[in-house]
N, C-alpha and C positions, 0 to 999 in steps of 0.2 A: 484271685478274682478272674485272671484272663482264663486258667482251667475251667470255673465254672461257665462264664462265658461261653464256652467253646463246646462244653457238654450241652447246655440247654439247643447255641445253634446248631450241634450234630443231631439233636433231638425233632428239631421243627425239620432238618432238613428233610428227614426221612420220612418224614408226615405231607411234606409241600404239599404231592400232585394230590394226593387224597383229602388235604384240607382246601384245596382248591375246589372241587366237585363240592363239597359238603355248601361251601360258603354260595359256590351259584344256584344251588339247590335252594339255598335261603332265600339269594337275590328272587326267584321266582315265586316264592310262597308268601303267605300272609305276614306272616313272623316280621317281612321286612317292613312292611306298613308300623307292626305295634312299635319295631325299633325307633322308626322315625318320629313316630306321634311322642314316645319319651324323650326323645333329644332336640326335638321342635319346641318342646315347651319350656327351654332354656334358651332359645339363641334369639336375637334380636332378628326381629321379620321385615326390618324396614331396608334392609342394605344386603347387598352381596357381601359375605365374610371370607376373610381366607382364613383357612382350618389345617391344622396339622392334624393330622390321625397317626399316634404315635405307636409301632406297634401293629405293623396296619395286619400284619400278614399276607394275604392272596387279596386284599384292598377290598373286605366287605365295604367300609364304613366310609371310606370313602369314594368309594361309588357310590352310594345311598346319597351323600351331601353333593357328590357332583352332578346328581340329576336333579340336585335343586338349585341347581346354578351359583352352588359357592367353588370358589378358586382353594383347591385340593389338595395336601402336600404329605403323602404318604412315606414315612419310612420303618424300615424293621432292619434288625440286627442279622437276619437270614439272609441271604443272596438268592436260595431256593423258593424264598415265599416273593421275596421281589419280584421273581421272573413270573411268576404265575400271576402277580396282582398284574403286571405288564400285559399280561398276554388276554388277561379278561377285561383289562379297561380299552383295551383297543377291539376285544372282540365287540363289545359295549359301545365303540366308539365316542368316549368320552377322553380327554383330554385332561390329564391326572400325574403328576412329578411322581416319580416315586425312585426314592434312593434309600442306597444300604448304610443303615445309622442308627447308634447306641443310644437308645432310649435315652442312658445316665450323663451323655457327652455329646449335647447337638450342636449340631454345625449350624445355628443360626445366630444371627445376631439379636441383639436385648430387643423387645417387644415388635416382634417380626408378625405376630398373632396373633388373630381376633380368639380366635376358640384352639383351645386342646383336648383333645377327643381321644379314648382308648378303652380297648375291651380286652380284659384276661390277659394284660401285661403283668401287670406291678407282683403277682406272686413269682415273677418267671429273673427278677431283679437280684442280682448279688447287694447291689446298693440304693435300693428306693429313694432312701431320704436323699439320695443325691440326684436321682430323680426327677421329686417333687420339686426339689428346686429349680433342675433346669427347664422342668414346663411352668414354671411361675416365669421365672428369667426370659422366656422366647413372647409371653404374654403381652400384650396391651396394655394400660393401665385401663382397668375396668374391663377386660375379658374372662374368658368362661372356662373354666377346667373340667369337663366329664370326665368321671372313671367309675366304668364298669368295669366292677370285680368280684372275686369272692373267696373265703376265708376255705382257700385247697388244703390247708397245712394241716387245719381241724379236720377236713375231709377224710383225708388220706390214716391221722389217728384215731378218729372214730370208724372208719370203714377195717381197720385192722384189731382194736380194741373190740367191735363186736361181730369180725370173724365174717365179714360181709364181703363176697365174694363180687370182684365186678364183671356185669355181663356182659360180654362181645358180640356185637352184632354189626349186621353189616350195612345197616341202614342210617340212615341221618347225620349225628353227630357223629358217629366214632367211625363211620367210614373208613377203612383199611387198618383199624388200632386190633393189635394185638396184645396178648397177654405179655410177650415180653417187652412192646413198648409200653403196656400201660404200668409193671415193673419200673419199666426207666422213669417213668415220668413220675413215678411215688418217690421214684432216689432222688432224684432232682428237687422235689419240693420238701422233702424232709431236709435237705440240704442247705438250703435260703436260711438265712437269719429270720425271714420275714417270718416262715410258718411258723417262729415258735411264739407270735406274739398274738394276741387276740383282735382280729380284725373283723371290722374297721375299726376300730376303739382304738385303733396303733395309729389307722392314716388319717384320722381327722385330730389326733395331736401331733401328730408331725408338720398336717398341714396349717394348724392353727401358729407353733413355734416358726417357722421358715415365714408368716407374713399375709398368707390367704385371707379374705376375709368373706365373711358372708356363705361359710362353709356349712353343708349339710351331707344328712347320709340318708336315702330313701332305703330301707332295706325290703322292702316288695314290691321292690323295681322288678325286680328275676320270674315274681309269681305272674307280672301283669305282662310280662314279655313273652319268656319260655315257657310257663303254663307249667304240666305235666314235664317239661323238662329241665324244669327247675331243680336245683342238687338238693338234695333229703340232706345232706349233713351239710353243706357247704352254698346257700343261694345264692344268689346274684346280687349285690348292692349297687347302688349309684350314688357315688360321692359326687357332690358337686361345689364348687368352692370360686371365687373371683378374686383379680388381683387388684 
């Protein structure tokens, strides 16, 4: 488990500064509006919430909630995406935690959290189901779990089963990826336990067995967000679930 650990963080490392650009790119464009109007329609509007953003990366998602005045507590497994989410919440001038920490092993105490927030973590996980529990564990009793994700593992065997070549470009999402990081990044997900199971249909009974309740899965969450950049083999879902 700590080899693959150490493969995926050599893998985001060498992505940081370019996934850094990518994500301020977003912070500027519309895209960041559709993100907020889908995760506004799950948080209670009457109170300032504290939010963990699990996963954060270069701290999209919690910039996004720290301009709505929730109290913001970003961590990732990277030390390379830390520093860049650091260096854009202060360019931002937003006042935002952010530490280096294992998704599957948090440093917090039992219901430390109103909302648990994550995008395009849980296929990157040696151990999800360990996971899910510990963002149930840091929850509230009666708080919110988001997870945006999506089913890469299908992606990466359907994009090879029918011989579909992926194109590198140097604009938007893929930002500095090259063919033999997007190589690493097919080894790394055929690698996961996770890809060989059918998701979400894997994480809404994991999350149903471990105690969530009130759990759903919007699967054109990705169409009304990403649009045109929504994945052809692999969309976008939003689990959402309460403890």
């Amino acid at each position: 488990m700590e080899y693959v650990k150490e493969r995926v963080k050599g893998y985001w490392t060498k992505r940081a500064h370019d996934f850094a650009t990518v994500r301020k790119i977003e912070l500027e464009d519309k895209i960041s509006n559709r993100w907020m109007n889908e995760i506004m329609k799950y948080l209670p509007l009457e109170r300032r919430l504290k939010i963990l953003d699990v996963g954060t990366g270069t701290g999209y998602f919690a910039l996004l909630l720290a301009k709505q005045g929730h109290e913001v507590h970003g961590i990732d497994l990277t030390p390379a995406m830390i520093e860049e989410a650091k260096k854009l919440s202060e360019e931002m001038k937003y006042e935002i935690q952010f530490d280096v920490m294992d998704a599957q092993k948090l440093k917090f105490e039992e219901e430390s959290f109103d909302v648990v927030i994550t995008r395009n973590l849980t296929w990157t996980l040696p151990e999800p189901e360990q996971a899910y529990s510990e963002w149930r564990r840091v929850l509230v009793k009666g708080g919110i779990l988001l997870n945006f994700d999506a089913d890469f593992g299908h992606e990466v065997r359907s994009m090879e089963e029918n011989k579909t070549m992926y194109n590198i470009n140097t604009t938007g999402l893929h930002i500095g990826m090259t063919q033999e990081l997007y190589q690493e990044s097919n080894q790394i997900t055929k690698s996961m336990s996770i890809s060989k199971n059918k998701r979400p249909d894997w994480d809404l009974n994991v999350i149903k067995k471990i105690g969530f309740s009130n759990y759903q899965c919007d699967r054109k969450a990705g169409a009304r967000i990403l649009r045109e950049k929504n994945g052809k083999f692999a969309p976008t879902f939003l689990i959402t679930a309460q403890k």
